[in-house]
N, C-alpha and C positions, 0 to 999 in steps of 0.2 A: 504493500500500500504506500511506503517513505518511499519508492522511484515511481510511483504514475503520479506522485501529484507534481505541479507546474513550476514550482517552486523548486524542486528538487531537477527537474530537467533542464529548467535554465540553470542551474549551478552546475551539471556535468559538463552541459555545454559550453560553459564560461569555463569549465576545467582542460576539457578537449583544448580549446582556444588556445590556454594560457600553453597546457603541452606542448600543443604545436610551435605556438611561436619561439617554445623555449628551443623545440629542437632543432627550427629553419635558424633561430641564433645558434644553439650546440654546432651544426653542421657548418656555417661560415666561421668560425671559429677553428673549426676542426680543419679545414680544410686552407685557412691561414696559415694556420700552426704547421701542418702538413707541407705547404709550398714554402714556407721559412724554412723547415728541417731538410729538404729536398736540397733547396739552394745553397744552406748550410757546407752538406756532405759533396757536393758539387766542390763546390769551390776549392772544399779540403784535399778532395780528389784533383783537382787540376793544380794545386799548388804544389800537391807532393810529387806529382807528375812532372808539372816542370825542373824542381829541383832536381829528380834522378837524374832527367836527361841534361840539366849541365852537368851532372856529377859527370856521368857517362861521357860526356864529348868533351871533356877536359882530361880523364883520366883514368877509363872505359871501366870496365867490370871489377877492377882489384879497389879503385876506390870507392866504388858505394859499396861494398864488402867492408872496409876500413870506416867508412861512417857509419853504419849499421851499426857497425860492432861499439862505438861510442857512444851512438843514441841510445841501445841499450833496447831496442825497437818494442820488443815484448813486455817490457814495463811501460809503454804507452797509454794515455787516457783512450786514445781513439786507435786501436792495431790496422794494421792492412797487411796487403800481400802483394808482394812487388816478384816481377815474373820477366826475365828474358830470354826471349823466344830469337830464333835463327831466322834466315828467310824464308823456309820451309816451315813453321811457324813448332818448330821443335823446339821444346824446351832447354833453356843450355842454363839460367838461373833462375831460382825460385827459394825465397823465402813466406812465411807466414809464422802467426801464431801459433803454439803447441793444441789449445784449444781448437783449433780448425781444421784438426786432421781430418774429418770425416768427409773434409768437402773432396770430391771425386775431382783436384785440380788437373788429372793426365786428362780430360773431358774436354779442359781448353784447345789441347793441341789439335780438333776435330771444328774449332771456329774461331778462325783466320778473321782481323779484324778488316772491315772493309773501309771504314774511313777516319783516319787520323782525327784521334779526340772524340772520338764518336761515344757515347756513353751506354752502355749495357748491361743486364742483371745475370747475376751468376746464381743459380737455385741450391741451395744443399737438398737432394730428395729424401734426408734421412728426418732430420728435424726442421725443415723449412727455413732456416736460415738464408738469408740473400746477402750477395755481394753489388756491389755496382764500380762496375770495371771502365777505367777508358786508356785508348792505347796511344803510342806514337813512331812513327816509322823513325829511328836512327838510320844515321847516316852510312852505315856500313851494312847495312838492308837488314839487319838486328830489328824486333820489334821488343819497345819497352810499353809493359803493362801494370797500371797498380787498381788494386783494390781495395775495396774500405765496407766494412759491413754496417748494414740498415737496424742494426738491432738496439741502438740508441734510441733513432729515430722511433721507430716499433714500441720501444718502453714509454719514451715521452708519448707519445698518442694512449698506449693502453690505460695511463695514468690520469689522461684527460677524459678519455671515454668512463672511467671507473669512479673519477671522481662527480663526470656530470649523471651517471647513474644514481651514484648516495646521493645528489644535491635533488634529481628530480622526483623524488617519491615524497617527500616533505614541501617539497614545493608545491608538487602536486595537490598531497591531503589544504595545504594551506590557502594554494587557491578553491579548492573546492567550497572552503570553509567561508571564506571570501565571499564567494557566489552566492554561498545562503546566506550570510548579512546581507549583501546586497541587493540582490533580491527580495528579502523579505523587509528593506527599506522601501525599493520599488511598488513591490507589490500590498505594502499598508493599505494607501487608498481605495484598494481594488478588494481586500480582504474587509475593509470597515464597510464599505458598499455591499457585498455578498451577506454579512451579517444585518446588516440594515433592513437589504430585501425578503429573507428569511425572517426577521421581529414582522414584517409589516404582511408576508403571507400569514403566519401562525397567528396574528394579532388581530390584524385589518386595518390597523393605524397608521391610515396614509398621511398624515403632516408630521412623521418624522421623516428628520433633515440630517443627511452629515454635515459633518462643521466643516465650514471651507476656509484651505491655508490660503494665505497669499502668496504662492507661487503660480507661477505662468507656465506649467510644464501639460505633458497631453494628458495624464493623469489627474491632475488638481481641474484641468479642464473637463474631462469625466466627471468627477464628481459635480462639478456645476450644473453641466448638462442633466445630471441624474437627479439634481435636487430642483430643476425646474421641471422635469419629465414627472415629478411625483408632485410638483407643483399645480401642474395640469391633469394631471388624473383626479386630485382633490376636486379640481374645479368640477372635472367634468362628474364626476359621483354626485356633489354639491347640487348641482345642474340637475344633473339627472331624479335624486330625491326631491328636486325642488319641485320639476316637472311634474314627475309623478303627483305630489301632492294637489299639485295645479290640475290635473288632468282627471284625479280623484273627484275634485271638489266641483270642476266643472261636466263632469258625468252625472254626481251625487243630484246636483238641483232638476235639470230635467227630468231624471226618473224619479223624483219624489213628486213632482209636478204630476208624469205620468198615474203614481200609485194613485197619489190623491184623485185625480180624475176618473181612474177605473174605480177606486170603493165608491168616491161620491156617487157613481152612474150607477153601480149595483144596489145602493142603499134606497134610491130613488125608485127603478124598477120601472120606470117611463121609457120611450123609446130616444122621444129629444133628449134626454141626456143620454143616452147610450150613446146617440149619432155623436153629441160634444163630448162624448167623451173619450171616442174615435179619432176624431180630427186633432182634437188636442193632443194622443197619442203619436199619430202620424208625425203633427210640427213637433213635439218635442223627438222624435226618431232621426228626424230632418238635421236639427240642431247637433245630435249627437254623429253622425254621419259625417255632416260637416266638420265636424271636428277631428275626428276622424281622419278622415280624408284629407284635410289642412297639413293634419301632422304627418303624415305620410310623404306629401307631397314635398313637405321641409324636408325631412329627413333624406327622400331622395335627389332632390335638388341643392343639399348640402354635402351629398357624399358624390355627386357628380353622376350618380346612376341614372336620372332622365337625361335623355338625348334630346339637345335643342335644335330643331330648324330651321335652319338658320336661313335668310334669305338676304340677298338684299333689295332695300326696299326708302322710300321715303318715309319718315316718321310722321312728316306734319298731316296728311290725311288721316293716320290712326288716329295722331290726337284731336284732333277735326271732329273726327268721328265721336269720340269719349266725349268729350267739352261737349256736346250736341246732345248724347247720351242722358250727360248726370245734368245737364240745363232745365231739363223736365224734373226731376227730383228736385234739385233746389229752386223752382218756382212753385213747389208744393209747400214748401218750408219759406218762404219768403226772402231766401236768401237770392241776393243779387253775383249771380255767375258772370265771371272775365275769363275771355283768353288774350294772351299775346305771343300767337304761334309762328314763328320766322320759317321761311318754303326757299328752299325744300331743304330739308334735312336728311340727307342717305345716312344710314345703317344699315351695318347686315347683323341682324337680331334674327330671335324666335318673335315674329309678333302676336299671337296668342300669348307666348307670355310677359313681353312685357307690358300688353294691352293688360293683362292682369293683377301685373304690380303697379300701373301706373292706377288702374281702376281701385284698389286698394286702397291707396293714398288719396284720393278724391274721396271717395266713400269714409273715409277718418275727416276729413276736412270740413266733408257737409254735414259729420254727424256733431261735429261740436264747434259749428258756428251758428250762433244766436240767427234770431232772425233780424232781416234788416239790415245785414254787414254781407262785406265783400266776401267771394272766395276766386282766388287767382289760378291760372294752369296755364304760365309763359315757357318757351321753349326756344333755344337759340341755339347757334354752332360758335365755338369759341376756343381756338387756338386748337383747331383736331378731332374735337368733343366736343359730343351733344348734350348741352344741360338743361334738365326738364325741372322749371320749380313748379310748387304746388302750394300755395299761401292760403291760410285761412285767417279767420280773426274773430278764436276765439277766446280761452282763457289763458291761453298759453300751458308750456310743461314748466313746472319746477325746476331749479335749477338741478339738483339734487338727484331727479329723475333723469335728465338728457343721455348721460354715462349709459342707462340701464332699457331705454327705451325699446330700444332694437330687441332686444331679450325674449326669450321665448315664453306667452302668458302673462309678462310683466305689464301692468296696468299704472299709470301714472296714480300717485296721489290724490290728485286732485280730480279724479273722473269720477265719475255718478256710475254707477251700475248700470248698464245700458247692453245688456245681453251679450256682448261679445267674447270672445276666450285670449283674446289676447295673442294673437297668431299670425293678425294680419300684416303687423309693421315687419314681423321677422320673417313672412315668408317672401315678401316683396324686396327685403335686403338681399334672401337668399334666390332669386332668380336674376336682379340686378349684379351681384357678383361673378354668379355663373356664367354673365357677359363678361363679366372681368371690366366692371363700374363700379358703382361706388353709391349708394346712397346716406344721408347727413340730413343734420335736422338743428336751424336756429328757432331758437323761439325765446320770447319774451313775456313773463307772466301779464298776463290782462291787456296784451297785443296780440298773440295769435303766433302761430307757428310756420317756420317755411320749410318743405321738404325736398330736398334736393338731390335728383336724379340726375350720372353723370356717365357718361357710354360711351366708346370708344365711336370714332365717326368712320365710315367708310371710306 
């Protein structure tokens, strides 16, 4: 269960990492070290090289016999093997260490060197020992050869490799340990949000918050986004009970209407009240239908599910049309109807529905302007967009209320009970958006309100 969790895989992996890089360092290292000791024994070999051969062409084979024997050669820090070969590449002298008798030197006389200075490895096939040989033609067609053994070389590298071996296994446990502090710094805000989410499944208490640090990392940005996302779930639960409550209350009155009209017609036992008590049944089914139907049509014009038909088309004859429409309403009501409709106005809209949202806003207009007062529905083009106001004058909204107006069911303060559910201003915002417009609302207490419709122009 300690290697699947996430914590633990990024610290192997931070382990892996650190291994690696140690070893792409071990191996440059190694391989420094390696061409320094190469160059080293090189040079050693060409120096003792040279020296023979002046020995030799000053004073041929009796003197470096004579220096041999003063150097003492075999108590040397570094020994080699010094070899003179005939033309025929016969051996005619040959010295070396005691220790290096197993090397099979009569093997030389079978490879003749091919180029002056040339440098080449001699194998011991017994113990793996190596020499590194380089020769040079004297002048009396003599060949002189010295060699010098790698087993220096060999020690210094095994002692590198052995020592970066004990170094990397504590390096290793350390970086791993590494990984899990750091990690487990990284991953706090991730683990405080996982416990968070878990209290508020097991609980249901969605207004708790993680604390937010003041860092700007993608993390501390996680958590913001998480404590806004639970932000808005509140709301929308909030919302949603609120709804329901609303949707309760405006179901409860029609069918209590309903009851009372069926017992009153039964108690009666007349046919007239049977009939009213039918028809009253029917408008209140009507009302409930409607409402019904309203919220539906929110809900799917809010989540983008109805398809709009989009045409293009002039707006001013639709509103031509409305204005001409609700004229006849408001000279039942005594109210005096204005238009100021500028022609032509193209959009490409659904106009079924915005003939619907625009009919909503009129139908709120005329139901709370007094009699005897204006009601306005002007329409202009203005930098691109088509803005449709809708002005009435009557007690205006609360200040208090504007923020909340659009709201689903939310009824101003100041309204009277006048049958409605409260539906209409948010489904008219929500078929105005799904144009991707914009509806707004100034109003002024005991002036009257303007509603403002704003569409993209064709």
């Amino acid at each position: 269960m300690f290697f699947k969790t996430f914590k633990t895989r990024i610290s192997l992996l931070f382990t892996l990492f650190f291994i690696l890089c140690s070893l792409a360092l071990f191996l440059t290292a190694y391989f420094i070290i390696l061409s320094s000791l190469t160059a080293e024994e090189y040079g050693m070999l060409k120096s003792r090289l040279l020296e023979f051969w002046a020995m030799y062409q000053t004073g041929s084979q009796e003197m470096i016999r004579t220096q041999l024997a003063l150097e003492d050669m075999y108590k040397d820090e570094r020994p080699f093997m010094l070899r003179i070969a005939g033309p025929d590449n016969g051996t005619r002298f040959l010295t070396y260490p005691r220790d290096w008798n197993s090397f099979p030197f009569q093997a030389l006389e079978n490879r003749r060197p091919v180029r002056e200075g040339e440098m080449s490895t001699f194998r011991n096939p017994d113990d793996g020992r190596v020499l590194v040989l380089s020769s040079l033609f004297l002048s009396d067609g003599n060949i002189l050869q010295v060699g010098i053994s790698t087993t220096e070389r060999e020690r210094t590298l095994a002692r590198f490799r052995n020592a970066f071996l004990l170094i990397l296994v504590p390096l290793a446990a350390v970086g791993f340990l590494a990984g899990l502090f750091l990690t487990s710094r990284f991953l706090r805000p991730i683990n405080k949000l996982t416990a968070t989410m878990n209290d508020i499944i097991f609980t249901g208490e969605v207004d708790r918050r993680l604390p937010e640090e003041p860092r700007t990392d993608e993390l501390s940005g996680l958590v913001v986004l998480f404590n806004r996302m639970l932000g808005r779930i509140e709301g929308l639960i909030s919302d949603m009970r609120e709804n329901l409550d609303n949707v309760a209350h405006d179901l409860i009155t029609p069918l209590t209407r309903l009851r009372g009209a069926a017992e009153a017609a039964l108690r009666s036992g007349n046919t007239p009240s049977l009939t009213g008590a039918l028809r009253a049944g029917i408008e209140e089914s009507d009302r409930i239908l409607a409402l019904l139907r309203t919220l539906l049509e929110i809900s799917r014009t809010e989540a983008g599910i109805v398809h709009l038909t989009r045409e293009h088309i002039d707006l001013a004859p639709l509103l031509d049309d409305l204005a001409e429409l609700f004229s006849y309403a408001a000279q039942e009501k005594r109210i005096r109807f204005e238009k100021a409709i500028q022609t032509p106005l193209p959009a490409h809209v659904d106009a079924n529905r915005i003939r619907q949202a625009v009919s909503n806003l009129l139908d709120n207009a005329l139901k709370y302007t007094p009699p005897d007062r204006p009601v306005l529905i002007a329409a202009r083009s203005d930098g691109g967009r088509i803005v449709i106001d809708i002005e009435d004058s009557g007690r205006g909204i609360p200040p208090e209320d504007v923020p909340r107006i659009f709201e689903r069911f939310y009824r101003a303060s100041n309204k009277d009970s006048d049958g409605g559910f409260g539906v209409g201003l948010h489904l008219a915002k929500a078929i105005v958006e799904a144009h991707h417009g914009s509806l707004s609302v100034r109003s002024r207490p005991g002036k009257g309100s303007v509603f403002t419709v704003t569409l993209p122009q064709d």
